[in-house]
C-alpha positions as CSV (number, residue, x, y, z in Angstrom):
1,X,107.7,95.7,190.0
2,X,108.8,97.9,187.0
3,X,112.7,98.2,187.2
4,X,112.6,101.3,184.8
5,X,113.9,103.9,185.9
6,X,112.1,106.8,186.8
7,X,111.6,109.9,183.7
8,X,111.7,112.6,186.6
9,X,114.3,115.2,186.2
10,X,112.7,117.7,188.4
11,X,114.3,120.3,190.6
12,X,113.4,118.3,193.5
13,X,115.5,115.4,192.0
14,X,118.6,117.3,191.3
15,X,120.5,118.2,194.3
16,X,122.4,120.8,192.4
17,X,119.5,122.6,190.8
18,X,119.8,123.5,186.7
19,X,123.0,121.8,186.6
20,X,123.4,118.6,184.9
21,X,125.1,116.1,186.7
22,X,127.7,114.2,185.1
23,X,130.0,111.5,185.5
24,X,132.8,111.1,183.2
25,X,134.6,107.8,183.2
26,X,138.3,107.1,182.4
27,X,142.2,106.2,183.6
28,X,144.2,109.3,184.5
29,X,144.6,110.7,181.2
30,X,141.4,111.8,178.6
31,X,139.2,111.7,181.2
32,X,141.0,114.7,183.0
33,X,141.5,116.2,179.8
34,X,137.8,116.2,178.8
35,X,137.2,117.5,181.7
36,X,139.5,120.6,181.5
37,X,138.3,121.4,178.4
38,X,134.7,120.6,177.9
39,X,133.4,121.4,181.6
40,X,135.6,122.9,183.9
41,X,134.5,126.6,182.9
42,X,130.4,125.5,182.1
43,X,128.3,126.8,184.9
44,X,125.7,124.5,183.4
45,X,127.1,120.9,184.2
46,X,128.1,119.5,187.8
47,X,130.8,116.7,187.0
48,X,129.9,114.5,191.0
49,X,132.7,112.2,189.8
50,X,135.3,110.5,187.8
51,X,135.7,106.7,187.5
52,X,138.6,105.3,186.7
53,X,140.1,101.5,185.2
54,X,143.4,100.3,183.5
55,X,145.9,101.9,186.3
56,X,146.4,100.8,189.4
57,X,146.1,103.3,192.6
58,X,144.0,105.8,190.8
59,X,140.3,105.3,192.7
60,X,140.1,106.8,195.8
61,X,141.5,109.9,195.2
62,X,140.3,113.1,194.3
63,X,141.2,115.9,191.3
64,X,142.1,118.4,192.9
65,X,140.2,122.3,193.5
66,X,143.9,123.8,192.1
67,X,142.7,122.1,188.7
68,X,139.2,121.4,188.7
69,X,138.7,125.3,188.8
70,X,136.1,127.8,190.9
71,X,133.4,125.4,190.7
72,X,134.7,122.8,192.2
73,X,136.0,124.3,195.8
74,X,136.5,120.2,197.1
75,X,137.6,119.0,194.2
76,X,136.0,115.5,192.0
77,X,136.4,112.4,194.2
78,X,138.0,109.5,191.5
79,X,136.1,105.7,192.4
80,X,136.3,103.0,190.7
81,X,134.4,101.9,187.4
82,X,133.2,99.2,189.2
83,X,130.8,101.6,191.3
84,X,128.9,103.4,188.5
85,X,125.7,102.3,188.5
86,X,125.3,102.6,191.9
87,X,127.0,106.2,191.7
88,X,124.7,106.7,188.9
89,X,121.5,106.0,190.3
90,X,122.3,107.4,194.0
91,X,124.2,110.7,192.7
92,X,121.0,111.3,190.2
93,X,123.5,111.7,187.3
94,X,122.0,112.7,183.8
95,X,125.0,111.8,181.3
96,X,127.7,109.5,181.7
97,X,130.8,110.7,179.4
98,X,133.3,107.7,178.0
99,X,136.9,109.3,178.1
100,X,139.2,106.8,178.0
101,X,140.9,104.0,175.3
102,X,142.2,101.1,174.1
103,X,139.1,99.4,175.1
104,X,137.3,96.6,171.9
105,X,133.6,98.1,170.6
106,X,131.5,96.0,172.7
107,X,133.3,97.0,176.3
108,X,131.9,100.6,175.3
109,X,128.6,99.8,174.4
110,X,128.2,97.1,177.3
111,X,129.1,100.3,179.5
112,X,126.6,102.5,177.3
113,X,123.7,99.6,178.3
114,X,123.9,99.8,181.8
115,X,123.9,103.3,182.0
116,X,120.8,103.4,179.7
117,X,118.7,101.0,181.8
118,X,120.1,103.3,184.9
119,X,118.7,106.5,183.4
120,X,121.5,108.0,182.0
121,X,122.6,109.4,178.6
122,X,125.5,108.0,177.5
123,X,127.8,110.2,175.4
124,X,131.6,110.3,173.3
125,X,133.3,113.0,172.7
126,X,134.1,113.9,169.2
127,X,138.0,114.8,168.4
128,X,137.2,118.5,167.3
129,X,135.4,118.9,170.5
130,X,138.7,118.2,173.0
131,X,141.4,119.0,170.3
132,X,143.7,121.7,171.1
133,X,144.5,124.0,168.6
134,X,148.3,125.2,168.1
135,X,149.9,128.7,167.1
136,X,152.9,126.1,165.8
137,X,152.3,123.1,163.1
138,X,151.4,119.7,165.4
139,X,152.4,116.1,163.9
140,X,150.4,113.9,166.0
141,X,151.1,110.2,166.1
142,X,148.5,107.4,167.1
143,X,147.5,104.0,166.7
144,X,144.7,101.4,166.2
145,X,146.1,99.5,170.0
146,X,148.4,100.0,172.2
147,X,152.4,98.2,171.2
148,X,151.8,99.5,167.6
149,X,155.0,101.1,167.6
150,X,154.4,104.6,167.9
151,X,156.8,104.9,170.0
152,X,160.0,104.1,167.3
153,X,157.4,106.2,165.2
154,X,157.8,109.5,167.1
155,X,161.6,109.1,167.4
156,X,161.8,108.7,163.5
157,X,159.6,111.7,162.7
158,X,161.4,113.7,165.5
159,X,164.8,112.8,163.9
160,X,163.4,113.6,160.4
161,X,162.2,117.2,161.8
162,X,165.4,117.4,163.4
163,X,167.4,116.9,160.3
164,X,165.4,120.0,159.1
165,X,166.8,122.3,161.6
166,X,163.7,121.9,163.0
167,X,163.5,122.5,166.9
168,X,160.9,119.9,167.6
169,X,159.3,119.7,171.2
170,X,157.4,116.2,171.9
171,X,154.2,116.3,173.6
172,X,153.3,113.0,175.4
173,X,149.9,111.5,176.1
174,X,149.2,112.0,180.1
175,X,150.2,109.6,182.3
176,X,149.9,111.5,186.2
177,X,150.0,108.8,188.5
178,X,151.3,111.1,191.6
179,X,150.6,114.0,193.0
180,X,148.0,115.4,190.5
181,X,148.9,119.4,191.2
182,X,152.9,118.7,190.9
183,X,152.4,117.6,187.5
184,X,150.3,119.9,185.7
185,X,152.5,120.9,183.8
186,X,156.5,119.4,183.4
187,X,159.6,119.6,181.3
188,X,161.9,117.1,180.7
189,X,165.4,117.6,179.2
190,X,167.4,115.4,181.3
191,X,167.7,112.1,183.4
192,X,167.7,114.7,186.4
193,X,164.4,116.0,186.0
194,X,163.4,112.0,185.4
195,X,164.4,112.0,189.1
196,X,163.3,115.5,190.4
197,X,159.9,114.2,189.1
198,X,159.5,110.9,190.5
199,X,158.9,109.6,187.4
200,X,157.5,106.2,186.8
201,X,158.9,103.2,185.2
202,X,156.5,103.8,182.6
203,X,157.0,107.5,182.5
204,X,160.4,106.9,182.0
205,X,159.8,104.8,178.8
206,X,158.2,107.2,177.3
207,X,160.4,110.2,177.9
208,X,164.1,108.6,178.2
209,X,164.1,107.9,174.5
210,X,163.4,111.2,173.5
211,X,165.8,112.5,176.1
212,X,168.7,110.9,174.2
213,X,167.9,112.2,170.9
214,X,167.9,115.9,172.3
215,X,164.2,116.4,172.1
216,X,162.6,117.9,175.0
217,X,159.2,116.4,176.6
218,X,156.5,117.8,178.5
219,X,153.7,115.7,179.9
220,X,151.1,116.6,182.3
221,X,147.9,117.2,183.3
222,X,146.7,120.7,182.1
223,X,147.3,120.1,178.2
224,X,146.1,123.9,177.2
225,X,149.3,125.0,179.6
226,X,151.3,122.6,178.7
227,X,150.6,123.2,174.8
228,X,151.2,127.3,175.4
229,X,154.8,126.4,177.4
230,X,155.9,124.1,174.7
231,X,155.1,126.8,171.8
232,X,157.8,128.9,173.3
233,X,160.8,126.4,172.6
234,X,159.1,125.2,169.4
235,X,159.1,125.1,165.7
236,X,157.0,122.1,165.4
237,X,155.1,120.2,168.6
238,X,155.1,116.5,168.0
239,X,152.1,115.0,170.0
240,X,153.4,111.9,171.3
241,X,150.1,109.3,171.7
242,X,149.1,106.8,174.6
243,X,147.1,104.0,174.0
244,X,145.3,104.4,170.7
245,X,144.1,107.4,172.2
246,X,142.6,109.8,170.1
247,X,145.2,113.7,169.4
248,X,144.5,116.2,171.9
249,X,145.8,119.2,169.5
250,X,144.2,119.4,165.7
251,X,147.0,118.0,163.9
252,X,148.6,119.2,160.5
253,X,149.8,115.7,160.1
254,X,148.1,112.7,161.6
255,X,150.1,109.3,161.3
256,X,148.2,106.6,162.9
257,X,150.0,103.2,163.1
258,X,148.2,99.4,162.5
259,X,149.3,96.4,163.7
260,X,149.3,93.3,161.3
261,X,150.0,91.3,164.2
262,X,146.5,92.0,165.5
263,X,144.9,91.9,162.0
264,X,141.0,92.7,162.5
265,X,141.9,95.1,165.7
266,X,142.0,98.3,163.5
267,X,138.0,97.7,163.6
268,X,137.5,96.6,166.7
269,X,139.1,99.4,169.3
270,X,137.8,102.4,170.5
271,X,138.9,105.1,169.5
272,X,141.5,103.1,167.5
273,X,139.2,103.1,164.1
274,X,138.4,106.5,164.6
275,X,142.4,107.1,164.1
276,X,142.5,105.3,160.7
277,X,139.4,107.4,159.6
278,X,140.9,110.4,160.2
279,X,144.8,109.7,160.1
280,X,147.0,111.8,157.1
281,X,149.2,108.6,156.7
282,X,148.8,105.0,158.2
283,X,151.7,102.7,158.9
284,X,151.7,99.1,158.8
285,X,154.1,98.4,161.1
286,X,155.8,95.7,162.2
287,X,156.3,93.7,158.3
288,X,159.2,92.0,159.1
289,X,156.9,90.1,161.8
290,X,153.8,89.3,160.4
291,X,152.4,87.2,157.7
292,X,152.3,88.5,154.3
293,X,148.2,87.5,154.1
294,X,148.2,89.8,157.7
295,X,149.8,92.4,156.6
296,X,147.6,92.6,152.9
297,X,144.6,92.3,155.1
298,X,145.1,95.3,157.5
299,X,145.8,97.3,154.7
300,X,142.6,96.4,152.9
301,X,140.6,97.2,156.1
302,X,142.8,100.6,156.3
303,X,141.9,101.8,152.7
304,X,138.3,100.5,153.0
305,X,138.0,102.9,156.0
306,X,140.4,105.7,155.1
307,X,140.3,106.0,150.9
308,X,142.0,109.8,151.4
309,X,145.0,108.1,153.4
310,X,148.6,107.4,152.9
311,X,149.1,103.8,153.4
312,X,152.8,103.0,154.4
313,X,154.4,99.6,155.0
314,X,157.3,99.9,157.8
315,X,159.6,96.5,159.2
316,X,160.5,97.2,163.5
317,X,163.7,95.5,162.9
318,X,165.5,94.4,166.8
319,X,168.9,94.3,168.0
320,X,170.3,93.1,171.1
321,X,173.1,95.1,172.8
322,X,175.1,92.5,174.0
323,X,173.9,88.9,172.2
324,X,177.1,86.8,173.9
325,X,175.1,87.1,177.2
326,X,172.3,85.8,175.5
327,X,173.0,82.9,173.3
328,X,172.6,80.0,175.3
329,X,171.3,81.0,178.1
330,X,168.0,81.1,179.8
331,X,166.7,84.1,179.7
332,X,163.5,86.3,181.7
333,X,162.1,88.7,179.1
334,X,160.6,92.2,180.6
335,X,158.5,93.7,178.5
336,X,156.4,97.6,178.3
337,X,154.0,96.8,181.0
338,X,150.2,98.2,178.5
339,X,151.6,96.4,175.9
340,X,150.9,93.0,177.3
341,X,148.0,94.3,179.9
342,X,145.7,96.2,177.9
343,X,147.7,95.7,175.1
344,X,146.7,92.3,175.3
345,X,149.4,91.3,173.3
346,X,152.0,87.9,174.6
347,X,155.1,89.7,173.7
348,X,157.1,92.2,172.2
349,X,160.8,93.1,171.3
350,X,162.3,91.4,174.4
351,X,160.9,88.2,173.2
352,X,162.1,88.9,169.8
353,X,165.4,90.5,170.6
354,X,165.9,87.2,173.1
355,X,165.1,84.6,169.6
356,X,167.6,86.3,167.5
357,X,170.2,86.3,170.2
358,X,169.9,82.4,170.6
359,X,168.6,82.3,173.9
360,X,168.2,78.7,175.1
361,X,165.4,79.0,176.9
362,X,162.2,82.2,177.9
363,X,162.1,81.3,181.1
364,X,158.5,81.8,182.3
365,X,158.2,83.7,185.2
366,X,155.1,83.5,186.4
367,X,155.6,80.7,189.2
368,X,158.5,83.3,190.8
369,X,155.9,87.1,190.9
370,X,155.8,88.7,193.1
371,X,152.8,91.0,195.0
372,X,151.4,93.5,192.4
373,X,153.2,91.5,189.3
374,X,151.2,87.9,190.7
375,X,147.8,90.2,190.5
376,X,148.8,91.2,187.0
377,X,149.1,87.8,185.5
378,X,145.9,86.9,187.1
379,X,144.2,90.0,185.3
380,X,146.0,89.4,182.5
381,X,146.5,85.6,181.8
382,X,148.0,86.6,177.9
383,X,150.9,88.1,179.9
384,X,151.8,84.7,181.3
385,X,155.3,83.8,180.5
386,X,156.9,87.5,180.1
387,X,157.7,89.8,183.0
388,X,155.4,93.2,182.0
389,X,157.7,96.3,183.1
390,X,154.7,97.1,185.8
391,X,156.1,100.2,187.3
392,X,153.3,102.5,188.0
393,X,154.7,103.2,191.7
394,X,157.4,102.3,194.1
395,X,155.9,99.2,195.2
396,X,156.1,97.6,191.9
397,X,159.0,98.3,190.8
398,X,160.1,96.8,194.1
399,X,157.6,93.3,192.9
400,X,160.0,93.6,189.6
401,X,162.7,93.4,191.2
402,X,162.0,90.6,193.6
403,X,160.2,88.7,190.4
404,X,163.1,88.5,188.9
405,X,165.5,87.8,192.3
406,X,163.1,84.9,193.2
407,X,163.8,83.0,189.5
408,X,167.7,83.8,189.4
409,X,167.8,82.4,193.4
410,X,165.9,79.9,192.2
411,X,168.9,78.7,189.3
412,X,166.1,79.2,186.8
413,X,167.6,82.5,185.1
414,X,171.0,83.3,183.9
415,X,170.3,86.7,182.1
416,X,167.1,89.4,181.9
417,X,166.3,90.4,178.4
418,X,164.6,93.9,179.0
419,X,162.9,95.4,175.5
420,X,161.6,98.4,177.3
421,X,162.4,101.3,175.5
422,X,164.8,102.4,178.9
423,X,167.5,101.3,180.8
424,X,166.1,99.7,184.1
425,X,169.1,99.5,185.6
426,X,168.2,103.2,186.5
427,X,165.7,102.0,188.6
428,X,166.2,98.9,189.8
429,X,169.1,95.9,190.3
430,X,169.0,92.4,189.5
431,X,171.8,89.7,189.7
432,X,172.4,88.8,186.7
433,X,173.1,90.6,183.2
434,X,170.9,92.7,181.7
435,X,170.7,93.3,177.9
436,X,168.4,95.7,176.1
437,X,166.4,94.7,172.5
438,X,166.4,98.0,171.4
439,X,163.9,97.8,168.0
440,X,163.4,101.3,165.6
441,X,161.1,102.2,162.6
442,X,162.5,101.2,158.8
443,X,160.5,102.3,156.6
444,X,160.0,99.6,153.2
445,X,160.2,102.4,150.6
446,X,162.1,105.2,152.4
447,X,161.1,109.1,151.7
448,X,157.4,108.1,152.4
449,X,157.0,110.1,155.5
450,X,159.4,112.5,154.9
451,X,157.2,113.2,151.5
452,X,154.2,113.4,154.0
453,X,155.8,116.2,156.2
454,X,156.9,118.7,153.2
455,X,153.3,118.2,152.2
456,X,151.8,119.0,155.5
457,X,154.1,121.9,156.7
458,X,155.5,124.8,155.8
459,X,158.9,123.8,156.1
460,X,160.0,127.2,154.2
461,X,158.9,129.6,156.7
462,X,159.2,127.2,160.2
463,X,162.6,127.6,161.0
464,X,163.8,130.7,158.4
465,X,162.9,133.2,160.9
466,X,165.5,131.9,163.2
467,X,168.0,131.5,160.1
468,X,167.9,127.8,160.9
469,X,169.7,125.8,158.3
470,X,168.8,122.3,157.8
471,X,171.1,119.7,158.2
472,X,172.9,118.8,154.6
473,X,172.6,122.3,153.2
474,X,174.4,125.5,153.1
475,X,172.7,129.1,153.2
């Protein structure tokens, strides 16, 4: 028996009449972007469901009817990725829409071959299609993966700004693990509305930093509300990237970060190489780690991709708070959580931060996890031997915290090493010491991205209305 599938797209085979069903797949973030923009308001497409990978606790719920709009009085139930082709061929869907990232070439088109031989179109969206455009001047910073360092990146840039009497607002890449209506749209400009928000452990990475520098955040899931409230405070909006997710506002300066660490990945990720293609300014980060042959390579592959761009070399130099309660001792490194899941990297500036202290010993803790953090190193066997930060929820922050309890109970740990861009003591407590790696951007040649900034905006004008005086100068 013939398993194609069958060409008829009659009325009688479309529950929903003219409308063409759709399916959009993703993780909590682009995927409910996409959808905001490209189909909440079109009377002509049905969207019967979003799928969704990466995060934990996301299938099995629904986006809600207060965003999904008039068309959608129930709402859009969430499942999981792993029940799309049944989905596909039981819910008669027409188009199957990728929306989300960090994912290598042949995940995508693996996806794109089973939903061809199930009768579906499979589509990507292009960036001018989702991008949000600004009344203010947007820097937008991305990368080729995810543990680039765009993170040390967007605190550089907002400092620079800052410098220019600039009032800079950061926009960060969605991350709405709770209640999906609450967070539409929030602002952050203190450890209080960490709290009033519930925010996660990797929420809190992501915002905290920028808290102590004086920036304000907002995060969220309606970005065209979000970008319109943020406006208001702002001179210049600073998108602050997931992932190697692709901007969701048109950017007047795109700086896109590559990883020599990861040499060859810059090709390899969607929609990381569409980043380099269209970035202002790449940054090779991370110099002071990698190989000099790694580092020459990515850049080859950069300008071989990118001709226009401005290539930039940048070291990600650590320091450890506190290296007396490190030297010598065995240590439990916790590191950002995507960075060694779909990051898929094996460690980061704990591990670092933990070698130039003189630890004795990286105590693996792998034989001491705990419930969710036992399932993460069977996911993700690379992760074996550092603790990833895995704090999407309550629960596992709890499985952290008990990780880490277990190996100090155990006699195997005398101090935790966190290089998490926050203090977890906020959020949980562990027996013994613990000492942050804290790790910034240095740029080789300095005035490089400053250069690119006067180029790209209109520094004159931004902040003259106000009467704003930049730092150094006199009126």
């Amino acid at each position: 028996m013939s398993t194609v599938p069958s060409t008829d797209r009659s009325r009688t085979d479309r529950p929903n009449g003219d409308r063409t069903r759709v399916v959009v797949l993703g993780a909590a973030g682009r995927d409910f972007h996409d959808f905001n923009v490209v189909f909440r308001d079109d009377p002509r497409v049905e969207v019967v469901a979003f799928t969704a990978t990466q995060i934990p606790d996301i299938a099995g719920r629904r986006y809600p009817p207060e965003l999904a709009g008039p068309f959608y009085p129930q709402g859009i139930p969430i499942l999981a990725e792993s029940e799309l082709i049944p989905l596909v061929e039981r819910e008669h869907v027409e188009a199957v829409v990728f929306a989300y990232s960090d994912v290598r070439h042949e995940h995508v088109m693996h996806l794109a071959e089973q939903c061809i031989a199930a009768g579906a179109d499979f589509r990507l969206h292009a960036a001018r299609h989702t991008m949000l455009r600004s009344s203010k001047p947007v820097v937008a910073v991305t990368a080729v993966r995810t543990g680039v360092g765009k993170s040390q990146t967007t605190r550089y840039l907002a400092k620079l700004l800052t410098n220019l009497a600039l009032r800079v607002v950061a926009v960060r890449h969605p991350m709405p693990y709770g209640d999906l209506v609450a967070q539409a749209c929030q602002r952050f400009a203190t450890y209080a509305d960490l709290d009033r928000h519930d925010c996660t452990i990797e929420e809190r990475e992501e915002y905290e930093p920028h808290l102590d520098a004086g920036v304000v955040v907002y995060a969220g899931v309606d970005y065209e509300r979000i970008l319109r409230e943020a406006e208001q405070e702002a001179d210049v909006i600073l998108w602050d990237g997931g992932n190697n997710d692709l901007p969701f506002y048109v950017p007047d300066l795109h700086v896109v970060l590559a990883d020599p660490l990861r040499p060859g990945d810059e090709t390899a990720y969607h929609p990381g190489e569409a980043n380099v293609r269209m970035a202002d300014v790449v940054i090779v980060a991370k110099c002071d780690s990698a190989r000099s042959a790694d580092i020459e390579a990515v850049e080859a592959s950069v300008r071989a991709l990118n001709p226009r761009a401005t290539v930039l070399r940048a070291d990600s130099p650590v320091t450890v708070d506190d290296w007396t309660l490190v030297s010598g001792c065995r240590v439990i490194v916790v590191e950002d959580g995507p960075t060694l899941t779909h990051g898929s990297m094996t460690y980061g500036a704990g591990v670092v931060g933990a070698r130039i202290a003189g630890a004795a010993e990286i105590v693996d803790p792998t034989p001491y996890a705990v419930g969710s953090l036992a399932a993460t190193y069977a996911k993700y066997p690379n992760a074996r031997g550092i603790l990833p930060a895995m704090g999407y929820g309550a629960q596992q922050v709890r499985d952290l915290e008990a990780t880490i309890r277990a190996a100090v109970e155990a006699g195997a740990c005398d101090t935790v090493v966190s290089g998490t861009p926050i203090d977890l003591t906020r959020v949980l407590t562990v027996p013994v010491p613990l000492v942050r790696a804290r790790y910034e951007l240095s740029e080789l040649v300095p005035g490089g991205l400053a250069a690119a900034v006067r180029a790209a905006l209109p520094l004159e004008t931004l902040g003259a209305a106000r009467g704003a005086t930049p730092a150094g100068r006199t009126p």
